[in-house]
Each structure stands twice: as structure tokens, then as C-alpha cells.
C-alpha positions as CSV (number, residue, x, y, z in Angstrom):
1,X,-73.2,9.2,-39.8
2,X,-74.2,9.3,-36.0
3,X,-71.4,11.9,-33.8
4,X,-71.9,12.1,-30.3
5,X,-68.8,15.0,-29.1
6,X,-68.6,15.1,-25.3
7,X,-66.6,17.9,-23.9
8,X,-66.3,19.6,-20.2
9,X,-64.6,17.4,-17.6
10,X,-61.7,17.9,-15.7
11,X,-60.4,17.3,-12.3
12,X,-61.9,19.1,-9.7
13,X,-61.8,19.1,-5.8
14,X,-64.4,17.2,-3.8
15,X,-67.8,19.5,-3.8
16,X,-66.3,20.8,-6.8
17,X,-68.6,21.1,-9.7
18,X,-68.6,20.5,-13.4
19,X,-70.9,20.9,-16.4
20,X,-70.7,18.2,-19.2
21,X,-71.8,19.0,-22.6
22,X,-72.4,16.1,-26.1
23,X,-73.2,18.1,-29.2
24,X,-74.9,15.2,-31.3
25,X,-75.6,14.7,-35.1
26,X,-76.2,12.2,-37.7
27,X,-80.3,11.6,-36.0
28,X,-82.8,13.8,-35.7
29,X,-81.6,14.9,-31.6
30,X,-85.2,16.3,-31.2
31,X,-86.8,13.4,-31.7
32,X,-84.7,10.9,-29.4
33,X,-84.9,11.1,-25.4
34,X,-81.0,11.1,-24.4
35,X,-78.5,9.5,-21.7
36,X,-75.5,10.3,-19.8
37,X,-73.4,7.0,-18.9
38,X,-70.1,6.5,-17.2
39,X,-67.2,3.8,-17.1
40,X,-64.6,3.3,-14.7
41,X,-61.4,0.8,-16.5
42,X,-62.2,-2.8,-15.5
43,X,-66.0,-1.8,-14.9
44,X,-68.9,-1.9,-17.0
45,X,-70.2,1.5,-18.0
46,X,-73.1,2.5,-16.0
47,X,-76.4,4.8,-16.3
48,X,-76.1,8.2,-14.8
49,X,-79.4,10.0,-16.3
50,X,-81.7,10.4,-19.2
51,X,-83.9,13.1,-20.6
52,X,-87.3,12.8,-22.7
53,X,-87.2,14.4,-25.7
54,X,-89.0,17.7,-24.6
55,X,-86.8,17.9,-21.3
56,X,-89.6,17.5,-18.9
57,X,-88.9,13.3,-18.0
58,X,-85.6,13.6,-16.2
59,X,-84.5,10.3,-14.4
60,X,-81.3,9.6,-12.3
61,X,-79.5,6.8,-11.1
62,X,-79.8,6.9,-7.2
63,X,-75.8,7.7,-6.3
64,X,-76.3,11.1,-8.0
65,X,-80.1,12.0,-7.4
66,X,-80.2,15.9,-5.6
67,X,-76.7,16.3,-7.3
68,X,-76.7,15.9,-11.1
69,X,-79.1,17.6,-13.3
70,X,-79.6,16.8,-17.4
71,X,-81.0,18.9,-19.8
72,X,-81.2,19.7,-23.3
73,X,-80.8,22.4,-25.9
74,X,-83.0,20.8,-29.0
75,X,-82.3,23.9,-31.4
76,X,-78.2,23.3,-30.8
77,X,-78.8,19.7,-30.7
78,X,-77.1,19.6,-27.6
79,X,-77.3,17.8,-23.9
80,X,-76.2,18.6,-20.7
81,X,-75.2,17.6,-17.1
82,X,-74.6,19.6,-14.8
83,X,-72.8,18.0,-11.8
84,X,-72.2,19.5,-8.4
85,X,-71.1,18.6,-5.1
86,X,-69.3,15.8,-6.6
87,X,-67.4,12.9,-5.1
88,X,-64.6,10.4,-5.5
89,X,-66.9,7.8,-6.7
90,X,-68.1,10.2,-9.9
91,X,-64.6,10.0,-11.3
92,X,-65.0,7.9,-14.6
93,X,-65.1,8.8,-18.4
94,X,-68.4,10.5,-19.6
95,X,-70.7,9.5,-22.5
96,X,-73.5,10.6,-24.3
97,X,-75.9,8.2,-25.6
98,X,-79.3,8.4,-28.2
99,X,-82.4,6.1,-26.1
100,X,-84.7,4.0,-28.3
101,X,-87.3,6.7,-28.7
102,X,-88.4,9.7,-28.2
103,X,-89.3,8.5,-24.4
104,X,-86.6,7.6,-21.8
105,X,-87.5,4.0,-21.2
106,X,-86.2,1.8,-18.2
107,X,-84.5,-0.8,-20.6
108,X,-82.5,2.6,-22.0
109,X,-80.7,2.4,-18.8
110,X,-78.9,-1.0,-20.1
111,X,-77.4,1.5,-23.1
112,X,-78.7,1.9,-26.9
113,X,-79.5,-0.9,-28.9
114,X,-76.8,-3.4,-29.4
115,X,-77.2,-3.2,-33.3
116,X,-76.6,0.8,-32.7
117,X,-73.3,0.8,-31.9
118,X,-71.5,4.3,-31.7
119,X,-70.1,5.9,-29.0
120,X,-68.5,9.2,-28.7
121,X,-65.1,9.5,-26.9
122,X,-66.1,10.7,-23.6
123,X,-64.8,13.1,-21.6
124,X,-62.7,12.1,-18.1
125,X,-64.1,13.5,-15.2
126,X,-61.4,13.2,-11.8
127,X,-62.9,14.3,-8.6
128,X,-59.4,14.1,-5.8
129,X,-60.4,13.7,-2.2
């Protein structure tokens, strides 16, 4: 059975930073490029970043490009993002998410597949002005 376990938020200043963590099992995490999405209540839940399966394709949504920064940990089946200099607007709950394949793919941005349905519970992240 697929568990995605995100951990690491909490509220922090503005320019504040954080560093998320999802330790992942059920799939083979090596062989799966990975995501970071984020909801706001009353919003749909957005793309943040994704990783290839090696760690060298890394690709951002544009609010958070110079600021966030994913990575991976295959041998602890483990991803990452680091978040600094964060704002306001990055206040939202946290999820960690398995792509189609083993390379991040610009329909991965729209979230897994609809027929793979499981999602971790997220971890809050509340940036105060």
C-alpha cells in the first residue's frame, strides 16, 4: 500500500525558512520522478516543484523559482523542499506526490493519475507578515 508521510512545517516569520520532508513507500521511490503540491481551503491544490528520478531535472512553479529547492534522498526513499525567504502567499498545506514515471513530465504538474488516488496528510506551512 502506497504512504506518502510529510513532516516539517510550521509557522514562521516572513523571510523565514523551512525545510519539508515525505518519506514514501508502497512503490519503488527510485524509480518515480516526485512532486511537491500545495492547497489553500477553497482553492485547488497547486504544483510547487518536481524532481526526476536521479535528482538532476528539477522544475518549479514560477512564484517560488530562486526560493524553493527539491531534492531527493533515493537510499531513504525520501524527498525534500527546502523553502527560504518565504512569503504570505506560501502559507497552504504541503503534499508529496509520485509523477507518472521515472521523468517529471509537464502533465505531472496537473497531479498523479486520477486512478492513483492517495495522498498523504500534508504538512501546514503558515508564513505571518
Amino acid at each position: 500500500q502506497v504512504q506518502l508521510v510529510e513532516s516539517g512545517g510550521g509557522l514562521v516569520q516572513t523571510g523565514g525558512s523551512l525545510r519539508l520532508s515525505c518519506l514514501a513507500s508502497g512503490r519503488t521511490f527510485s524509480g518515480y520522478a516526485m512532486a511537491w503540491f500545495r492547497q489553500v481551503p477553497g482553492k485547488d491544490r497547486e504544483f510547487v516543484a518536481g524532481i526526476d528520478w536521479s535528482g538532476v531535472g528539477v522544475y518549479y512553479t514560477d512564484s517560488v523559482k530562486g526560493r524553493f529547492s527539491i531534492s531527493r534522498d533515493n537510499a531513504k526513499n525520501t524527498l525534500f523542499l527546502e523553502m527560504n525567504n518565504l512569503k504570505p502567499d506560501d502559507t497552504a498545506v504541503y503534499y508529496c506526490q509520485f509523477a507518472r514515471g521515472p521523468y517529471f513530465r509537464d502533465y505531472d504538474r496537473a497531479g498523479p493519475d486520477p486512478n492513483f488516488n492517495y495522498w498523504g496528510q500534508g504538512t501546514q506551512v503558515t508564513v505571518s507578515s
